[in-house]
VEXROTOR-387997 format. One line per 8 residues: for each residue x, y, z of N, C-alpha, C, O. Coordinates in pm, whole numbers, plus 50000, padded with zeros to 5 digits. Layout:
X/Y/Z/X/Y/Z/X/Y/Z/X/Y/Z  ...
This chain:
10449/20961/28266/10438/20817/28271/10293/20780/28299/10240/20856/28381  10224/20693/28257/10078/20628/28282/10093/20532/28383/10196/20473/28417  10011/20525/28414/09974/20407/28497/09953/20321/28456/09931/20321/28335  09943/20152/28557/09881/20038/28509/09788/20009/28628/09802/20000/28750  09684/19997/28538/09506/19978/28663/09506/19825/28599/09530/19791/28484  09471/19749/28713/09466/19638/28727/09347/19619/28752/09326/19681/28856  09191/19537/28695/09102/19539/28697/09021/19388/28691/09061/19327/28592  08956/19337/28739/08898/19213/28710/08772/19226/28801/08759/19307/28893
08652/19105/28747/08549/19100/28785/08605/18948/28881/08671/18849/28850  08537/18995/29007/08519/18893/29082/08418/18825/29190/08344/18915/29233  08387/18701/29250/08232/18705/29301/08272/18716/29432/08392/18710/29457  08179/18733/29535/08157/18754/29678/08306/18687/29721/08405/18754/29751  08299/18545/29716/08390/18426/29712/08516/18421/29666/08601/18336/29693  08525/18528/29587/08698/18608/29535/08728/18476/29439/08839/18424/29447  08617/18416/29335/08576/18328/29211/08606/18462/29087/08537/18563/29075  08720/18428/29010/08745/18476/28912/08709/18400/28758/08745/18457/28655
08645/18282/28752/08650/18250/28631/08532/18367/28575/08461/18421/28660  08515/18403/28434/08493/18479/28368/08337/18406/28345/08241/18476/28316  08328/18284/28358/08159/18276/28342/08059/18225/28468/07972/18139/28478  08122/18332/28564/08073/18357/28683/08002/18472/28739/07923/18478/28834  08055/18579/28643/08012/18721/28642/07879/18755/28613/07794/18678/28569  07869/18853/28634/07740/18880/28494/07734/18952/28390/07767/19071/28396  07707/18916/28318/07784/18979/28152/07658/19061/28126/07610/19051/28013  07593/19150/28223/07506/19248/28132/07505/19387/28083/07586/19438/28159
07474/19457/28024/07502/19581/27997/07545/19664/28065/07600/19760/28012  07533/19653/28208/07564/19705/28331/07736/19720/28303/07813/19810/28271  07747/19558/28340/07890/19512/28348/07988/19602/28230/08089/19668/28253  07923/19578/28103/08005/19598/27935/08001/19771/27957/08099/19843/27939  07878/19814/27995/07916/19991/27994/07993/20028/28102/08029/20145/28090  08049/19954/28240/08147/19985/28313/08319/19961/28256/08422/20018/28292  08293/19849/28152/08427/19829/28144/08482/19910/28004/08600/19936/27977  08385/19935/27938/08395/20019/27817/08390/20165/27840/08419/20244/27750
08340/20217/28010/08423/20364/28014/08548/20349/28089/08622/20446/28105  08578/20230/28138/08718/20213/28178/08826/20192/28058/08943/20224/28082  08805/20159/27976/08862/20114/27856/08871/20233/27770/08981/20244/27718  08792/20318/27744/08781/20415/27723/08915/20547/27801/08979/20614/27721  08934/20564/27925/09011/20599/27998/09177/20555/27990/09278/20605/28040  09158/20461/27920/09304/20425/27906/09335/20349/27723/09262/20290/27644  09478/20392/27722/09517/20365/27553/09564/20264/27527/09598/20262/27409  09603/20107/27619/09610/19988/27582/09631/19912/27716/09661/19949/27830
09598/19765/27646/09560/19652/27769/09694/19569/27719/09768/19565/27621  09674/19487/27890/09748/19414/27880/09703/19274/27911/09607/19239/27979  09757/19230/27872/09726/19058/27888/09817/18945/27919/09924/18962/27862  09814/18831/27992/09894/18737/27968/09817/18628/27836/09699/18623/27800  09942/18548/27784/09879/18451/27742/09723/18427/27724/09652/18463/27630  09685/18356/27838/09579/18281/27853/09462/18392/27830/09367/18368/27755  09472/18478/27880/09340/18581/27904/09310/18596/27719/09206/18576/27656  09470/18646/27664/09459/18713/27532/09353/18592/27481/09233/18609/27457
09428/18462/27472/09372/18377/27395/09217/18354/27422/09142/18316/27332  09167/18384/27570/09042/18370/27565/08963/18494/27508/08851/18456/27476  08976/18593/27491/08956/18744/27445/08951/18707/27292/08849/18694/27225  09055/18696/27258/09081/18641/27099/08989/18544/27029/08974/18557/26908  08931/18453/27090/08827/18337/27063/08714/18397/27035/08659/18346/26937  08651/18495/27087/08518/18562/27100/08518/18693/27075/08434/18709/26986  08564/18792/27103/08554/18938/27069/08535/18980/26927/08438/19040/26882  08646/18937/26860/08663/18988/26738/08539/18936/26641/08480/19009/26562
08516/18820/26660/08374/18804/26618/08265/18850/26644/08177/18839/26559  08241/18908/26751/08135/19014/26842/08204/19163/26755/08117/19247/26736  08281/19184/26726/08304/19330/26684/08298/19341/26518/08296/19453/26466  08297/19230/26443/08289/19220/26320/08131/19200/26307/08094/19244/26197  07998/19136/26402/07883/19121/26394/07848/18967/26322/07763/18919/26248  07956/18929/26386/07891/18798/26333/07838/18713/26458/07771/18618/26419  07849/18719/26595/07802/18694/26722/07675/18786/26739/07675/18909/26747  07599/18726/26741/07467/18843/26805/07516/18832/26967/07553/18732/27028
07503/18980/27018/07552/19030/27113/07449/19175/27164/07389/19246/27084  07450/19194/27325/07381/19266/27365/07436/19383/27318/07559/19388/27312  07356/19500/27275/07397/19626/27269/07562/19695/27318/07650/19738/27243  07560/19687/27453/07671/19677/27543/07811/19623/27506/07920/19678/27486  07762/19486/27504/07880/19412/27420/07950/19449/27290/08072/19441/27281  07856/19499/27164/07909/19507/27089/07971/19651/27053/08058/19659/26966  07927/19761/27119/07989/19866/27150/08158/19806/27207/08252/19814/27128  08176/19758/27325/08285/19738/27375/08390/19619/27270/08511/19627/27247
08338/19564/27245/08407/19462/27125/08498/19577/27023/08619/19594/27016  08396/19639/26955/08472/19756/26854/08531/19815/26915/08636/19822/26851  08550/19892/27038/08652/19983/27093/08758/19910/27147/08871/19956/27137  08736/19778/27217/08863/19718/27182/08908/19654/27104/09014/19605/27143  08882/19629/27013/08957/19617/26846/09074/19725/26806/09184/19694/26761  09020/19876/26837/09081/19974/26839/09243/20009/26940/09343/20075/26911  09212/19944/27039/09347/19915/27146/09463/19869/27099/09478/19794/27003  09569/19926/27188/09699/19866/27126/09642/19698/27261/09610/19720/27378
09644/19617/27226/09719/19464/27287/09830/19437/27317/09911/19485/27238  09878/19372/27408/09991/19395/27454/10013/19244/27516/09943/19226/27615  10070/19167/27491/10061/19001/27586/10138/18953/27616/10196/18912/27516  10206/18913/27737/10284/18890/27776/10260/18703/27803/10187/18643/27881  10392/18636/27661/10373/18491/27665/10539/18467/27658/10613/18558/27622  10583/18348/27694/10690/18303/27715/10673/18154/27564/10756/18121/27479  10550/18109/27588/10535/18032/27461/10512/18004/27282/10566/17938/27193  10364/18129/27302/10329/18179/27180/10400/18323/27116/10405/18425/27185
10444/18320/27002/10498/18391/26875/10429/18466/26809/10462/18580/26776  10282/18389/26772/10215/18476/26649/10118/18527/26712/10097/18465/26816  10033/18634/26692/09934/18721/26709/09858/18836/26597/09867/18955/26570  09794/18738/26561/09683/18835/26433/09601/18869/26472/09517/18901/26388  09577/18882/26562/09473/18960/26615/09501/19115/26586/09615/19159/26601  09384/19208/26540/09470/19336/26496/09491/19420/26662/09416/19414/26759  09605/19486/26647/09669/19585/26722/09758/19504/26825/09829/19565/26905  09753/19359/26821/09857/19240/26908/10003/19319/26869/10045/19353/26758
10075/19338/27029/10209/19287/27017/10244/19226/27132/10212/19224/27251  10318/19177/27058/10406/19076/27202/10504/19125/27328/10600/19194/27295  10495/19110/27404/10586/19173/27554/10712/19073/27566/10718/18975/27640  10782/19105/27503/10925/19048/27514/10998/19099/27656/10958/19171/27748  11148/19015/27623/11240/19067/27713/11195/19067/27889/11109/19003/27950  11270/19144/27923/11264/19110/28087/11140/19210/28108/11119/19318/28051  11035/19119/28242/10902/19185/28225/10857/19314/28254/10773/19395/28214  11009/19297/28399/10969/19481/28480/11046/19595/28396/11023/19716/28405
11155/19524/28300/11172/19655/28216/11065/19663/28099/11023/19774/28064  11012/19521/28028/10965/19592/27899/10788/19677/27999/10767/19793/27962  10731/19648/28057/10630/19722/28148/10634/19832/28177/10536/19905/28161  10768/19881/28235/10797/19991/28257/10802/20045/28131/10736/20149/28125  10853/20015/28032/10872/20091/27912/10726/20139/27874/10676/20250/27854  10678/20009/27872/10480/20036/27825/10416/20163/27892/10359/20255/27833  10435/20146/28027/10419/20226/28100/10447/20389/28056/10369/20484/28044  10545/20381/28045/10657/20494/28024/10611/20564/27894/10614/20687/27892
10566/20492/27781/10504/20531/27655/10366/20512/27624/10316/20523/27512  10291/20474/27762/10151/20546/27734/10094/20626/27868/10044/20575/27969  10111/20735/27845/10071/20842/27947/09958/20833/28009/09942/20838/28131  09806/20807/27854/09706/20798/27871/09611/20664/28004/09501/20659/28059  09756/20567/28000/09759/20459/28044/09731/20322/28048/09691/20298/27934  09728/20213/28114/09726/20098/28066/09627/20027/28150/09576/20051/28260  09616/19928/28059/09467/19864/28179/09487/19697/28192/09472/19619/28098  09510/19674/28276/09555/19505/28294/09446/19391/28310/09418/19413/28428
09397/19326/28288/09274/19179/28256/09352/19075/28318/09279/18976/28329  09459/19053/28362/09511/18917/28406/09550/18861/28504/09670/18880/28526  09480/18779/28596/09501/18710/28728/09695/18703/28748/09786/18778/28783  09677/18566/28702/09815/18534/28737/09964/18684/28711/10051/18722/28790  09930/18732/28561/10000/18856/28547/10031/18965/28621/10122/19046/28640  09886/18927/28666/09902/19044/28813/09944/19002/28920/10003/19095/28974  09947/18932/28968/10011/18860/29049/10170/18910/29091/10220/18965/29188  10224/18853/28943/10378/18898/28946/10387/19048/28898/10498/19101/28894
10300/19102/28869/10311/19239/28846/10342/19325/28976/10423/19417/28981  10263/19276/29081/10286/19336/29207/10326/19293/29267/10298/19341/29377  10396/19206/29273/10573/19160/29324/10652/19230/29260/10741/19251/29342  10690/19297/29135/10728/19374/29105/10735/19555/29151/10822/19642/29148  10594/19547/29191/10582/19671/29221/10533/19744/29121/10580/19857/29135  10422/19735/28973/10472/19791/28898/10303/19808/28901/10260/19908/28844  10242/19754/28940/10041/19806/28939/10051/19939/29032/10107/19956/29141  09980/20024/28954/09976/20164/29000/09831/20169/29116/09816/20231/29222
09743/20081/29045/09592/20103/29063/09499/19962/29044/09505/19891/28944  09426/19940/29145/09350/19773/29122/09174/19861/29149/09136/19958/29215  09115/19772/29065/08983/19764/29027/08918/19697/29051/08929/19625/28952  08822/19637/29131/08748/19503/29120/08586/19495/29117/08501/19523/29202  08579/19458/29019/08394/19448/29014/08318/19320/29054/08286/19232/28974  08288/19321/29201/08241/19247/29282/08138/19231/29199/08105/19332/29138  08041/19073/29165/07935/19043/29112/07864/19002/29265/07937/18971/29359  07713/19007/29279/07719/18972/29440/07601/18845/29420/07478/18841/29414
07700/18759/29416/07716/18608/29440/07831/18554/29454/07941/18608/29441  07788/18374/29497/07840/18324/29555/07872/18200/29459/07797/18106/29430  07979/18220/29423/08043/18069/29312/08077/17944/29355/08045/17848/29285  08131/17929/29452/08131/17784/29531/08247/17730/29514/08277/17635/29586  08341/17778/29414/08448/17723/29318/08546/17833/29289/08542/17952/29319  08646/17752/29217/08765/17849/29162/08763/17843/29047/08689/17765/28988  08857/17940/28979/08980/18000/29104/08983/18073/29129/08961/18170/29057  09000/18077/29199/09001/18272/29299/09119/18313/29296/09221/18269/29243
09089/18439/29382/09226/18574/29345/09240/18622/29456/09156/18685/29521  09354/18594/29488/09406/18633/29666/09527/18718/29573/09581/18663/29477  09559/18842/29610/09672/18892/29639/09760/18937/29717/09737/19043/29775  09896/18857/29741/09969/18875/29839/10040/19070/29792/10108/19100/29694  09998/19151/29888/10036/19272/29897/10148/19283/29947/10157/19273/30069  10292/19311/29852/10398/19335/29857/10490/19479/29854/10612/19488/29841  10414/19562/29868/10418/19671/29868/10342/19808/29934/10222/19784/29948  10365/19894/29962/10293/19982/30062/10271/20049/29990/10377/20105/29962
10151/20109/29900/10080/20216/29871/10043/20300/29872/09960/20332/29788
């Protein structure tokens, strides 16, 4: 069975919005040997859709993008996707599927059929992921500043490790 590593960039201030970080080569070659380490992500909704807006254009070369970036764009192109929505249906994005059904079984299943393992991007997802019990492993790449703002990422620890 694989694991699910739960991973996000966050600031001093536990500020998760995504253009708070710092997006430099630093950042893109940490998350691209993490990405590397494992054989598909997961997503809720919202994250996919923001991922979906920008990447694929960074991996096709039509975004000029730092070195860094566009290395990591193409290797996740290559990923299975995985998104867990209660609203949205379609997903063309290549390697998208959808996370149906009840969450702690179809997860576990994910789980269960990638050895290599899984890598999670999503606040709120995670959230109920570990009320579940089902995050093996959390990641966090402290940026060291101070955002002033939200939203931030408190997790209530429901489980003993």
């Amino acid at each position: 069975m694989g694991i699910l590593t739960f991973c996000i960039n966050l600031t001093l201030d536990g500020c998760i919005d995504h253009q708070e970080g710092i997006a430099d080569d630093e950042t893109h070659v940490f998350f691209t040997r993490l990405m590397d380490e494992s054989v598909a992500m997961l997503w809720g909704r919202v994250t996919y859709e923001m991922m979906e807006s920008y990447w694929p254009a960074v991996a096709r070369g039509d975004v000029e993008a730092l070195p860094a970036m566009s290395e990591w764009a193409v290797k996740l192109e290559a990923k299975l996707m995985n998104v867990v929505s209660s609203t949205r249906k379609d997903y063309p994005w290549t390697n998208s599927h959808h996370i149906v059904s009840d969450l702690r079984m179809a997860v576990q299943r994910l789980k269960d059929a990638t050895p290599a393992g899984v890598l999670l991007g999503s606040s709120k997802l995670a959230t109920e992921l570990d009320r579940l019990g089902l995050i093996d492993e959390y990641m966090f790449l402290v940026h060291p500043r101070i955002a002033g703002h939200g939203p931030t990422w408190l997790l209530p620890i429901s489980h003993a490790s």
